[in-house]
N, C-alpha and C positions, 0 to 999 in steps of 0.2 A: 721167203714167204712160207707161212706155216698154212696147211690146207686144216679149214675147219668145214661143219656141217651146220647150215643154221635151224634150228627146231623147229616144225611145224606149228605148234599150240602159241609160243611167246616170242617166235621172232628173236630166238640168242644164239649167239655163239658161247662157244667155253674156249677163254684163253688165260691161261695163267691160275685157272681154280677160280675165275670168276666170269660171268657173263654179261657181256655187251650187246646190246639192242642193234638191230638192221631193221632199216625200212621192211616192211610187213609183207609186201610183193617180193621178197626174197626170202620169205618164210621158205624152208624146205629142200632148199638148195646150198651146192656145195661154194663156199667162199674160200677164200686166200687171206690172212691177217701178214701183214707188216707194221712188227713192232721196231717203234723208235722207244728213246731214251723218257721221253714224256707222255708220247702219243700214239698210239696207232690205229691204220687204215685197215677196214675191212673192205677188198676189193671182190669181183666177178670175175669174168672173163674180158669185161672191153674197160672196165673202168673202178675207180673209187665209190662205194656207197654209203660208208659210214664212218666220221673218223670221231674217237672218245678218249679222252684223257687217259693215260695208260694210270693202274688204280690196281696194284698185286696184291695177292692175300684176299682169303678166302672171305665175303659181305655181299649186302648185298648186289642185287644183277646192277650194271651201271647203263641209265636207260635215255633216250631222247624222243620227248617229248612230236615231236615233228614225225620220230616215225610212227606213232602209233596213233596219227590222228585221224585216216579212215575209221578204223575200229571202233574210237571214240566217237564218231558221228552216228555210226550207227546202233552205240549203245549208250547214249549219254548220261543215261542214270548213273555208271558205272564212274562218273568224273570224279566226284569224290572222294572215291576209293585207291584209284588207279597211280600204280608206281610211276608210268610216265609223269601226271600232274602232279604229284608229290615231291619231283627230283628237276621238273621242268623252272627255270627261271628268264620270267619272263619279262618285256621291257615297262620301265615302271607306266607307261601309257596303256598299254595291254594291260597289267595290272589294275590299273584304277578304273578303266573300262569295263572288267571284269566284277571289282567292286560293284561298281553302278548297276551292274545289270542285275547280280545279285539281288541290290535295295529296290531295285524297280519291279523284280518276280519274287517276293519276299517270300511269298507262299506256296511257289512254285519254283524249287533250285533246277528242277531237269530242265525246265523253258528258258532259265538263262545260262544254264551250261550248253545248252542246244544254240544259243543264239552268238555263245563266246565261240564252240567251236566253228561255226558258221562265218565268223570274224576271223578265225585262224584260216579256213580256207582259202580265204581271201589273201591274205599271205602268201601264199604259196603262189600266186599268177602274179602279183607283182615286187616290185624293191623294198628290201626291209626300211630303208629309209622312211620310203613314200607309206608304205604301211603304217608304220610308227605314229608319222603325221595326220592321216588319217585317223586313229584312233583316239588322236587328240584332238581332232577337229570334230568330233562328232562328241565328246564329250565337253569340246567347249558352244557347241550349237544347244547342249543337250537332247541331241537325238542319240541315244545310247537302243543302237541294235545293230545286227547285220546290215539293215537297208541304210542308217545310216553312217556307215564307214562304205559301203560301197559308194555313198551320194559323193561322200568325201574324194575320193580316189578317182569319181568320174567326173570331178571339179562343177558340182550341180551344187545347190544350196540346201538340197535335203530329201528327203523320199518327196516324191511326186505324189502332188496334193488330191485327195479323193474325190470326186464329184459333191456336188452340195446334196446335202440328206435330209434338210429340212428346209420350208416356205420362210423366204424371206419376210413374208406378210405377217402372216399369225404362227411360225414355228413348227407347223404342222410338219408330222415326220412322214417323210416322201420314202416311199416304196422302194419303187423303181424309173424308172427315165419315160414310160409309158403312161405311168399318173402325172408327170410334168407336161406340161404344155412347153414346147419349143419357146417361142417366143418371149416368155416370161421367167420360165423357171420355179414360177411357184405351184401348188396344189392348186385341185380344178377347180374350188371354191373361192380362194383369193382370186385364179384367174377369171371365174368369170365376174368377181365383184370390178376385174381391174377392165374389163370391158366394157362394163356395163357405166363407167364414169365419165 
């Protein structure tokens, strides 16, 4: 085991004249690299935290995706740019869902790089499998967002439907639950025409 230092700023190590990414909560601490033939682990003290395709000679840092995606939530503009996204390969279902959300926020990339990684967290609490399918089911319902892959995963049929916002009678746009009359649902004018019948 070769003891390395992981960087504070990028979350790397240096092994072999190039840098490999660790989960970002180990920024600044000392790790242990065991290199195999192909591959190597960067371990702690109690366990394995990062394993990367072993990659010699001096290029770019070799990075994973997964670990820098705190960061990315909390700077999403930054998605575009960023080496993790750049080097990350993702399943073609997450892909097309990513697509989607793109054509859906055409005008707005940060609200659906904001809603993709929001999709990725959701990853991370359950099975990649189950994840996968989820993000197919919500692109084949077309509810393409966070709420729906979450509906998908908690086997519901799609985000939970709003209250009605408008008079079934004349369309009238409802306020709030206080301009509705209970018993009817619609604005106080259809309700009292429907009284008065």
């Amino acid at each position: 085991m070769h003891p390395v230092m992981a960087s504070r700023g990028q979350a790397l190590i240096r092994f072999e004249r190039r840098g490999y990414s660790v989960p970002t909560r180990y920024a600044g601490q000392r790790l242990w690299v065991r290199a195999f033939t192909e591959q190597l682990e960067v371990w702690n003290a109690r366990c394995c935290v990062a394993r990367h395709v072993r990659t010699p000679g001096v290029g770019e840092p070799v990075v994973d995706f997964w670990h820098y995606l705190p960061v990315l939530e909390r700077k999403p503009g930054a998605f575009d740019q960023a080496l993790p996204v750049r080097q990350a390969r993702f399943p073609k279902e997450a892909e097309e869902l990513l697509l989607a959300l793109e054509e859906r926020w055409v005008g707005d990339r940060r609200q659906a790089h904001k809603e993709f990684l929001a999709v990725c967290t959701l990853h991370q609490q359950v099975d990649p499998v189950r994840w996968r399918a989820a993000c197919a089911t919500a692109l084949a319902r077309a509810e393409v967002s966070a709420a729906g892959v979450r509906a998908a995963l908690e086997g519901r049929a799609g985000p939970r439907p709003r209250p009605r916002r408008r008079c079934p009678w004349c369309g009238a746009r409802l306020q709030c639950r206080r301009e509705t009359p209970a018993s009817t649902g619609a604005c106080w004018v259809c309700a009292g025409e429907h009284r008065r019948r």
